[in-house]
C-alpha positions as CSV (number, residue, x, y, z in Angstrom):
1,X,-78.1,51.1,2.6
2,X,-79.9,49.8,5.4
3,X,-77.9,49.4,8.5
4,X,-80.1,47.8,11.1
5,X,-79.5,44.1,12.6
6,X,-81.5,41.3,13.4
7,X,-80.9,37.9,15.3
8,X,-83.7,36.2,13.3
9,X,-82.6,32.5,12.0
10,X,-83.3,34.0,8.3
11,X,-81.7,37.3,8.4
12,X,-78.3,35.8,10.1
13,X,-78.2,33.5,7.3
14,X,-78.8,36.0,4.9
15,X,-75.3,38.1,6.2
16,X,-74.1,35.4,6.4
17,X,-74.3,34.4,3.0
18,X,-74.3,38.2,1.9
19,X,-71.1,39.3,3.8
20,X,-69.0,36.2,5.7
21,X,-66.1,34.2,3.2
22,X,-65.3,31.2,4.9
23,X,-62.5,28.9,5.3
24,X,-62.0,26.8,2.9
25,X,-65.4,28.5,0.8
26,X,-66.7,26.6,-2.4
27,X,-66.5,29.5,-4.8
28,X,-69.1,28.1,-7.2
29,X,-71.7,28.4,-5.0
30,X,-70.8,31.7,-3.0
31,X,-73.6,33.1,-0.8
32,X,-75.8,30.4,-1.2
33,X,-74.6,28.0,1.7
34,X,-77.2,26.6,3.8
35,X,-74.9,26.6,7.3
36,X,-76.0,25.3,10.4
37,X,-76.0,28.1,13.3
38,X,-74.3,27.6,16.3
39,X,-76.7,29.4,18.9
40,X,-75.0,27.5,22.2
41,X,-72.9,24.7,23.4
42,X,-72.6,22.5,26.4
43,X,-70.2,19.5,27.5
44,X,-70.0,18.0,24.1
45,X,-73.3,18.9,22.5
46,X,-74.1,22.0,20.2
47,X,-77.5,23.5,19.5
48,X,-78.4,24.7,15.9
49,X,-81.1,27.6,14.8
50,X,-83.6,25.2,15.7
51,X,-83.3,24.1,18.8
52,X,-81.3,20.6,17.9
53,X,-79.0,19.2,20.2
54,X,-75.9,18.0,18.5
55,X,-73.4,15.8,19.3
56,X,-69.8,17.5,18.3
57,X,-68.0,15.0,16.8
58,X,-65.4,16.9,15.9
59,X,-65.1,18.9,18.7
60,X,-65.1,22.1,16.9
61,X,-61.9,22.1,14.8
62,X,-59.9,19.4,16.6
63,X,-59.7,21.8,19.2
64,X,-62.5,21.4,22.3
65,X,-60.8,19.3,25.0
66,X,-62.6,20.1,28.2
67,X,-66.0,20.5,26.6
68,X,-68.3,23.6,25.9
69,X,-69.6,25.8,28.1
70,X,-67.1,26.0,30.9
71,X,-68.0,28.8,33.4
72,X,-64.3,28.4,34.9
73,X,-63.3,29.6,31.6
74,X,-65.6,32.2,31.3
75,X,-64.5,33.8,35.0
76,X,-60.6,33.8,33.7
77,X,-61.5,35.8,30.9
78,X,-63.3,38.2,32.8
79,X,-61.0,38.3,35.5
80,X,-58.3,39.1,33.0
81,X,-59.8,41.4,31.5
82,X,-60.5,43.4,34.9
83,X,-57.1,43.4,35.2
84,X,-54.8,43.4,32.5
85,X,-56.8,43.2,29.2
86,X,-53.3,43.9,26.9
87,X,-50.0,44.8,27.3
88,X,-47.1,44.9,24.4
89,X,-45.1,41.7,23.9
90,X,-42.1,44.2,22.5
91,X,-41.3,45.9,25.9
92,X,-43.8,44.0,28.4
93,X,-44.7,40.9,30.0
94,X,-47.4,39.4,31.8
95,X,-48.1,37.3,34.6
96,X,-50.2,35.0,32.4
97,X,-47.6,34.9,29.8
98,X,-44.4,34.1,31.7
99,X,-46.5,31.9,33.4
100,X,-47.5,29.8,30.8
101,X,-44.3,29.8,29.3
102,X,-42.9,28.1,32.6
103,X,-45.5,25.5,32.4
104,X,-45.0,24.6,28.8
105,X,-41.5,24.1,29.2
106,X,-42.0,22.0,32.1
107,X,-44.5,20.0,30.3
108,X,-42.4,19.9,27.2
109,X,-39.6,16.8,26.4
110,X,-35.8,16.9,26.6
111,X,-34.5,20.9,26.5
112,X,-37.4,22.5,24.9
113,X,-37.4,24.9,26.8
114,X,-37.8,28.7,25.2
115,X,-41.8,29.2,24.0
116,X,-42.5,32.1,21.7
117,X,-46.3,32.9,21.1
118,X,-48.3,33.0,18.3
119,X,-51.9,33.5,17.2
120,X,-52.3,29.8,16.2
121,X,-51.4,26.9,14.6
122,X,-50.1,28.3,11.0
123,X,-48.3,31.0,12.7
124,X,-46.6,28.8,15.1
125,X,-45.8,26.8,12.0
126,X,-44.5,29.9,10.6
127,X,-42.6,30.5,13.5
128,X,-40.9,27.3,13.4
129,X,-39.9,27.7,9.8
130,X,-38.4,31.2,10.1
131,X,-36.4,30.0,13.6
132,X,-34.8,27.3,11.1
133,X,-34.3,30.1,8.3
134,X,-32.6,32.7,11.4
135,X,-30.3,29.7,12.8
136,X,-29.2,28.9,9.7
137,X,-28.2,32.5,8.5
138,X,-26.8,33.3,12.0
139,X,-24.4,29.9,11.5
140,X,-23.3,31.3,8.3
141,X,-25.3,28.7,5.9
142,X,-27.6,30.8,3.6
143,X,-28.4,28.0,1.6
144,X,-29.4,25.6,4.2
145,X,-33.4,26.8,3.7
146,X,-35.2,24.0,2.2
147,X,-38.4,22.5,4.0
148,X,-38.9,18.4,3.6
149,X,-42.5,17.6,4.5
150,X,-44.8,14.7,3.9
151,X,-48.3,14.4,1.4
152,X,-51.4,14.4,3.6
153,X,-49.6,16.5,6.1
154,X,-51.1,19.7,6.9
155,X,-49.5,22.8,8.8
156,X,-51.4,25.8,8.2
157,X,-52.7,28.2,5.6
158,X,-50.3,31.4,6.0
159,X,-47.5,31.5,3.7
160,X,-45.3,29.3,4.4
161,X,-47.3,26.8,6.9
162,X,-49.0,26.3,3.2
163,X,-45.8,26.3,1.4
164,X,-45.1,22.4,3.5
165,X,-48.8,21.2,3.5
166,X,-49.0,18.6,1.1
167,X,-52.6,17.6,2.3
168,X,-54.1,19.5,-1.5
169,X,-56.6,17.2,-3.2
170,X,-57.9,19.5,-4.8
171,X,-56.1,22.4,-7.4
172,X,-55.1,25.7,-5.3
173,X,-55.2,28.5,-6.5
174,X,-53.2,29.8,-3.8
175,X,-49.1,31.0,-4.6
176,X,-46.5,29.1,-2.2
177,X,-42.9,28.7,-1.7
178,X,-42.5,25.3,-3.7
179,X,-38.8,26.0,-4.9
180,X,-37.8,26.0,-1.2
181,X,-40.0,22.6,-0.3
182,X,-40.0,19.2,-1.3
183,X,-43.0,17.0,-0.2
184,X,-42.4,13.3,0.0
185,X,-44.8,10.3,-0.9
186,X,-47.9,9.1,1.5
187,X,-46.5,7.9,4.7
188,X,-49.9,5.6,5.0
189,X,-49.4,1.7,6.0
190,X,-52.3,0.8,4.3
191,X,-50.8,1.8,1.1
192,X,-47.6,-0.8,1.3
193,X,-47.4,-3.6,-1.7
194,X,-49.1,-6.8,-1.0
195,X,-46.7,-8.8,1.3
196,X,-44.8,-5.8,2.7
197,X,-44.5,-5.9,6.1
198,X,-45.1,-2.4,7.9
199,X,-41.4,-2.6,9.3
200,X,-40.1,-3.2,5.3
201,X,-42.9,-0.3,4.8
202,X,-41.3,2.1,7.3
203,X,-37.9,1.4,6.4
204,X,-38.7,2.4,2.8
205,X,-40.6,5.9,3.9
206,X,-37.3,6.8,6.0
207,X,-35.2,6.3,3.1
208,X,-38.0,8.7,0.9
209,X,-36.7,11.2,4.0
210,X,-33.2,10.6,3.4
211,X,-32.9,10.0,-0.4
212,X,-34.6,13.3,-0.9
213,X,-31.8,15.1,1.6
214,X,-29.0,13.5,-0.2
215,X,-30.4,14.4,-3.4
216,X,-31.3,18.1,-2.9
217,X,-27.7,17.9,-0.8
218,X,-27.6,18.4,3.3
219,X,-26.1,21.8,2.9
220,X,-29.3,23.1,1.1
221,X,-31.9,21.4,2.9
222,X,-32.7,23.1,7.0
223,X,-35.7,21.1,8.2
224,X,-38.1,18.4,8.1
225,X,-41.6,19.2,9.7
226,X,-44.1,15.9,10.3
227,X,-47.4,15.7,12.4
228,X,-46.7,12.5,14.6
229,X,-50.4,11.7,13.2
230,X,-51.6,13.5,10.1
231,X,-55.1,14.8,11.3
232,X,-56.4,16.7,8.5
233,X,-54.9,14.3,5.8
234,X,-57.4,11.4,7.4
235,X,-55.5,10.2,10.8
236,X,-53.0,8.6,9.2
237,X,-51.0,6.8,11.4
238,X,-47.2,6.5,10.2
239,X,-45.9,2.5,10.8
240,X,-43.9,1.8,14.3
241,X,-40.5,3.2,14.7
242,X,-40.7,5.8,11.8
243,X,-40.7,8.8,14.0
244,X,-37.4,7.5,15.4
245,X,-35.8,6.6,12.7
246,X,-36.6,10.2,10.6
247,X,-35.5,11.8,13.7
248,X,-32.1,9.7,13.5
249,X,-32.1,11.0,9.4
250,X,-32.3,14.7,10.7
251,X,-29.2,14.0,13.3
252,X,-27.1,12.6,11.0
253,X,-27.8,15.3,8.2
254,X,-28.2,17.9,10.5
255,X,-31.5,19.1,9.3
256,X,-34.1,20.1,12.2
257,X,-36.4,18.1,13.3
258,X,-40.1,19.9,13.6
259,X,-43.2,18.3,15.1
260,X,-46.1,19.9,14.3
261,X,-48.3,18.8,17.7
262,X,-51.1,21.2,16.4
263,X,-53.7,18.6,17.0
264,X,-52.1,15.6,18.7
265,X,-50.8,17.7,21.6
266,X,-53.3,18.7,25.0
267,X,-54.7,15.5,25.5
268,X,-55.5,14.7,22.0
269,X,-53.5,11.1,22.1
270,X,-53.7,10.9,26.3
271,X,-50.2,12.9,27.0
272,X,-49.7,16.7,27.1
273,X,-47.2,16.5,24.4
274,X,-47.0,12.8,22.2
275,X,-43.5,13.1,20.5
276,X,-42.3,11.3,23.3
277,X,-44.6,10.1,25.1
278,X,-45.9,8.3,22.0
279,X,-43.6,8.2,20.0
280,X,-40.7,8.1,21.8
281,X,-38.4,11.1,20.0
282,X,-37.3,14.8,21.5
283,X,-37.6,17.4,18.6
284,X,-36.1,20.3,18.1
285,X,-39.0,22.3,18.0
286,X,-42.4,21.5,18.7
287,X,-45.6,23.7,17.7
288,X,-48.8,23.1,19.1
289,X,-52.8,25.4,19.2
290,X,-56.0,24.3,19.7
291,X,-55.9,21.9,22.9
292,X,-54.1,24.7,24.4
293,X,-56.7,26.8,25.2
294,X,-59.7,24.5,24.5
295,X,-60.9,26.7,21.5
296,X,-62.1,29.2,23.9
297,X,-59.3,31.6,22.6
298,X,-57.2,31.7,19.3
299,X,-53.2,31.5,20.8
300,X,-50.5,29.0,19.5
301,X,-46.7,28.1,20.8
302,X,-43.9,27.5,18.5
303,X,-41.3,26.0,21.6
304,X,-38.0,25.6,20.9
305,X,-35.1,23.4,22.3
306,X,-32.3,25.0,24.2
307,X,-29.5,23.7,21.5
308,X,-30.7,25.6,18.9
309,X,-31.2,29.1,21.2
310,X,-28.2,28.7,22.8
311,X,-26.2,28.5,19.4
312,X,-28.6,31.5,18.6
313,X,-27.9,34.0,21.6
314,X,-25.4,35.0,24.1
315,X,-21.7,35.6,23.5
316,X,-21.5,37.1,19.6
317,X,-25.2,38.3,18.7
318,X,-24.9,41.6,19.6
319,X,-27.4,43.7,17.3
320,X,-28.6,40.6,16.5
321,X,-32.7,40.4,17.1
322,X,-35.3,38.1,16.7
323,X,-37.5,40.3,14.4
324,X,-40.5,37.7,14.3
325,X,-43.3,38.5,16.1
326,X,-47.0,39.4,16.4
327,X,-49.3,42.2,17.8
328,X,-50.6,39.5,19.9
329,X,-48.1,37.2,20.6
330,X,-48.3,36.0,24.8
331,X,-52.2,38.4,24.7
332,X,-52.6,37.9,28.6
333,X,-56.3,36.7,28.0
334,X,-55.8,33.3,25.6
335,X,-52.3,33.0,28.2
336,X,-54.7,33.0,31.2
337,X,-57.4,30.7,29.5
338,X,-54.4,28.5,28.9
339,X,-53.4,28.2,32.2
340,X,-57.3,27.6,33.5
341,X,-57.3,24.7,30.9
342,X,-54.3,23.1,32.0
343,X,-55.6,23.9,35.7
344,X,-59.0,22.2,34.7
345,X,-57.6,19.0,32.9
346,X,-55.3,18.4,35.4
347,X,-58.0,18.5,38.3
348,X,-60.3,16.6,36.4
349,X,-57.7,13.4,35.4
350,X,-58.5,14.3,31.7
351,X,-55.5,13.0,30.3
352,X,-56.2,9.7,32.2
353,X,-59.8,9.3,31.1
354,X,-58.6,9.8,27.1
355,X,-56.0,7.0,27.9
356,X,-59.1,5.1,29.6
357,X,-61.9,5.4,26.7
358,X,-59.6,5.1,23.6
359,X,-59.4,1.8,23.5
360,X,-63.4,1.6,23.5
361,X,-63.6,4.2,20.6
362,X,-61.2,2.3,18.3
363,X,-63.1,-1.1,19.1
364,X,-65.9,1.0,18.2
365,X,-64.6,2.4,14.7
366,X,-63.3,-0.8,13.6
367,X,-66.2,-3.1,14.4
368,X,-67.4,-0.6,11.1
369,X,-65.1,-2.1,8.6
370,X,-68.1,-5.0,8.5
371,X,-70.2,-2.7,6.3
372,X,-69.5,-2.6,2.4
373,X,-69.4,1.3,2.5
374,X,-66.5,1.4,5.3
375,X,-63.1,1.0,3.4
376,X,-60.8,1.4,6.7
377,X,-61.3,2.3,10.3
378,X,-58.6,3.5,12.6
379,X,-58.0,5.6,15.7
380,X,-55.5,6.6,17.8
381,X,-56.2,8.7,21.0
382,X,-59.8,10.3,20.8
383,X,-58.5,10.7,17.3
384,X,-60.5,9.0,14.5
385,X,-61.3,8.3,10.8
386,X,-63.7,6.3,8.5
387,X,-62.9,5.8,5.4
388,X,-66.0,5.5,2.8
389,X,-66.5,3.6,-0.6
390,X,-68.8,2.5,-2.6
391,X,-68.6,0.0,-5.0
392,X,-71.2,-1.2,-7.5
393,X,-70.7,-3.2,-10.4
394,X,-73.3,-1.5,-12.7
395,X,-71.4,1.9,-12.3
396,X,-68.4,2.8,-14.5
397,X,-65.4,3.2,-12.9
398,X,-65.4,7.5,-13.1
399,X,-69.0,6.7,-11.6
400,X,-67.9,5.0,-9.3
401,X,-64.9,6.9,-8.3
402,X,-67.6,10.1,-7.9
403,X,-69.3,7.8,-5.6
404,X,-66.9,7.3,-3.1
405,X,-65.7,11.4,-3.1
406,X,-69.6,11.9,-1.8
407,X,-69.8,9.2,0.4
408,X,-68.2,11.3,3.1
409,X,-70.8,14.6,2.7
410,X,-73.6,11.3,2.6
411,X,-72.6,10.0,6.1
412,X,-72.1,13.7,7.4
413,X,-75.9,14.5,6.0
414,X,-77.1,11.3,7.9
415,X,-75.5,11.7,11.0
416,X,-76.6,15.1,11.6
417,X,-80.1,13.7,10.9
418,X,-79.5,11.6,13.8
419,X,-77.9,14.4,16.2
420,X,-74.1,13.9,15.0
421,X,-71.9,16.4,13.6
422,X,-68.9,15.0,11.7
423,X,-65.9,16.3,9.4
424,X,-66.6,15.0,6.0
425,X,-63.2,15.4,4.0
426,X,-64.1,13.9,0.9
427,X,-64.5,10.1,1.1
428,X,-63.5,10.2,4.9
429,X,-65.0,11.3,8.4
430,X,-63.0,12.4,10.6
431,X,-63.7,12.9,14.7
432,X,-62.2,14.1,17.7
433,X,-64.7,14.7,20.3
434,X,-64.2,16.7,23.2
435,X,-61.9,14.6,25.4
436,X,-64.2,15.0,28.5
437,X,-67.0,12.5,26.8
438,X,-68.1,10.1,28.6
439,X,-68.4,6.5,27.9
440,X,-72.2,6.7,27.6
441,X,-72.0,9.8,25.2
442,X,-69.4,7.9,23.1
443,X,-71.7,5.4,22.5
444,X,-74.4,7.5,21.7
445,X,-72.1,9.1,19.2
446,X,-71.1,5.9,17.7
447,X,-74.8,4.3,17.6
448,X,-75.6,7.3,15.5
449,X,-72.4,6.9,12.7
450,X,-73.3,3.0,13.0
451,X,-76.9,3.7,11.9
452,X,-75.6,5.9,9.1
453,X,-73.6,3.7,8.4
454,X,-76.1,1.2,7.7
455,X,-78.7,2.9,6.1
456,X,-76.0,3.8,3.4
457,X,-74.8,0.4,3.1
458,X,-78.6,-0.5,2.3
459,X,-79.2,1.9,0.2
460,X,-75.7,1.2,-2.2
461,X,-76.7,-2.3,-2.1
């Protein structure tokens, strides 16, 4: 077999296609994608194998806060590296770890104040759900083990971040733990009766919470996990008050409360962390990823409130250990990119300037909803979604209904015509730009999705 490598467009396709299974891969057509190839990336643009420059609307996987291309980030790594390029987490520390775990206590709310570090989001996710599993059977409650979590939601694709995703629209093929889970109905306002009031709407999604704790009985069920906005599952934004009043459910039942801050934390919604900030509740445990470290470097957090370690340690664990943990849990390099992030979005007012813009960027999306093929708009943040349909009478309904599943690949396909990537998820387009854009690049990036936009609406006409 021949061994040799080439950088040619066509032959990096062609191992590509030959050799590289990718998230999420459409199995039907299996090595015969057509990907674009990343070949660089600056501030918030991205250049493909031919020389395109790209706005990243999505900034890479909800993940690229300060932009591409930072050299800052690039000197940290090297730096690290120099110095310390791996230690073991079992027996060893590092200055950048124990460094960044101070600072993500001190930026965390209320007493979460022990971080353990993972890979990612899903392991931090995993994290979470074993911490819950190890309190419980260390309090003498074996049974107290079943996950509550919410369709749309998504939290991972290990075990059991999978296990409490309920953001599936189409069949998996993939085992999970569903006797240990129960996922509740679509928290979504826009899905309330005609004449229900989001506050009757809310009140009727808390008691899905706590009918379904009752039901499965509070001595079985351990924790409830909720994105404070439900990124992959189309920004849905739950209705005013509901984080508080779950959180209340969780007290009263004593079932832990687990925000998953994968996306919304870093910036993402203007704040370092938004349980609180946003939406005005202290959790138990709080996971969080991508912002973190910007994309440059894979590392996730899984912190974890001082009630629940100090029931956990001390006085009467003796032999007791914490046997979760990863090869590269607290890796010095993603713990020092971490720390230059931070260091950078500090200096540079980032958090200020996404608090600044959003307000533009959801004018922007909504002034949308005029065009036919635009079912919804909304935005929180630098945290966006466009929901497509089409509707033509000559079409049957199954016709139709096939229309508006493409509609999101058809505004994806025009907008990266025009210079744009976005996430299609079926009917929807999702975006979350690197938060350092500026005004005049928003607009750009918006200009480009309105002329989509239109030309679909035209052509559906």
């Amino acid at each position: 077999m021949n061994k040799t490598r080439s950088n040619t467009t066509a032959t990096l396709a062609e191992y590509d296609n030959r050799h590289y299974l990718h998230p999420w891969e459409a199995m039907e057509s299996y090595g015969n994608a057509n990907r674009l190839i990343a070949t660089k990336a600056e501030g918030v643009y991205i250049y493909d194998q031919h020389g395109r420059k790209l706005i990243d609307g999505p900034g890479g996987m909800w993940c690229v806060q300060i932009g591409h291309g930072r050299k800052e980030i690039a000197d940290a790594i090297t730096e690290q590296i120099d110095t310390l390029s791996y230690c073991s987490p079992w027996f060893m520390t590092s200055a950048p770890g124990a460094t960044l775990a101070q600072t993500l206590a001190n930026m965390a709310p209320g007493d979460l104040n022990n971080v353990f570090f993972t890979t990612g989001g899903s392991t931090a996710v995993d994290t979470a759900i074993r911490t819950m599993h190890f309190y419980n059977n260390r309090l003498g409650r074996p049974n107290k083990k079943i996950m509550i979590a919410r369709e749309k939601g998504y939290h991972g694709s290990t075990f059991l971040a999978a296990s409490v995703s309920g953001k599936e629209r189409d069949k998996s093929w993939f085992d999970i733990n569903s006797p240990l889970v129960r996922i509740l109905p679509n928290v979504n306002p826009n899905l309330r009766p005609e004449g229900m009031s989001p506050e009757e709407w809310c009140d009727v999604k808390v008691k899905d919470l706590e009918d379904t704790i009752l039901e499965a009985g509070e001595e079985n069920v351990g924790g409830f996990i909720a994105e404070p906005v439900l990124a992959s599952g189309g920004v849905i934004i739950p209705p005013p008050g509901y984080h508080q009043k779950t959180l209340e459910v969780c007290r009263k039942h004593d079932v832990l409360y687990i925000s998953d801050e994968v996306v919304c934390a870093f910036g993402r919604l203007g704040h370092w962390f938004s349980s609180q900030e946003v939406f005005g509740i202290t959790p138990d445990i709080i996971t969080c990823a991508k912002g973190l470290t910007s994309g440059y470097q894979p590392l996730g957090a899984c912190i974890i409130s001082d009630r629940i370690i100090n029931t956990i340690s001390g006085d009467g664990q003796k032999d007791v250990l914490f046997s979760n943990g990863y090869t590269y849990s607290g890796h010095p390099i993603p713990c020092a990119v971490a720390l230059k992030n931070i260091e950078i979005m500090r200096r540079e007012n980032i958090l200020e300037h996404v608090r600044d813009i959003s307000p533009y960027f959801l004018e922007r999306l909504e002034s949308l909803k005029r065009y036919p093929v635009v079912g919804d708009a909304r935005a929180i943040g630098l945290v966006g979604c466009i929901e497509g349909r089409i509707r033509s009478q000559k079409d049957s309904e199954p016709e139709r209904l096939q229309l508006d599943r493409d509609i999101g690949e058809q505004i994806d396909q025009a907008c990266e015509e025009k210079g744009l990537i976005v996430r299609p998820l079926i009917n929807m387009c999702v975006f979350s730009p690197p938060l350092v854009i500026t005004r005049d690049e928003l607009s750009r990036m918006m200009d480009i999705l309105e002329s989509a936009i239109a030309e679909l609406s035209e052509k559906s006409a």
